[in-house]
C-alpha positions, 0 to 999 in steps of 0.5 A, a space after each residue: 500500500 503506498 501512502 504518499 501523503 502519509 499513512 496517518 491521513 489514509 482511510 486504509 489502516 489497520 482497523 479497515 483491513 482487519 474489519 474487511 478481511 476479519 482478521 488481525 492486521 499489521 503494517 510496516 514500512 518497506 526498510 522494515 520488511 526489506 529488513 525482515 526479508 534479509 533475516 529469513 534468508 541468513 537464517 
């Protein structure tokens, strides 16, 4: 999801996902999952 205006001002967060798909959401910025990517590779 690309918020370029900011996540804090986009309608699309946690709670709609987690009330769309009725399950339990988180989000992470990219450097964070390009981070968490690196480990399940080195491990």
């Amino acid at each position: 999801l690309h918020c370029p205006h900011g996540y804090g001002k986009t309608k699309l967060n946690n709670s709609y996902f987690e009330r769309a798909l009725g399950v339990t959401a988180t989000t992470r910025n990219w450097r964070t999952v390009l981070a968490l990517q690196q480990l399940c590779h080195t491990s």
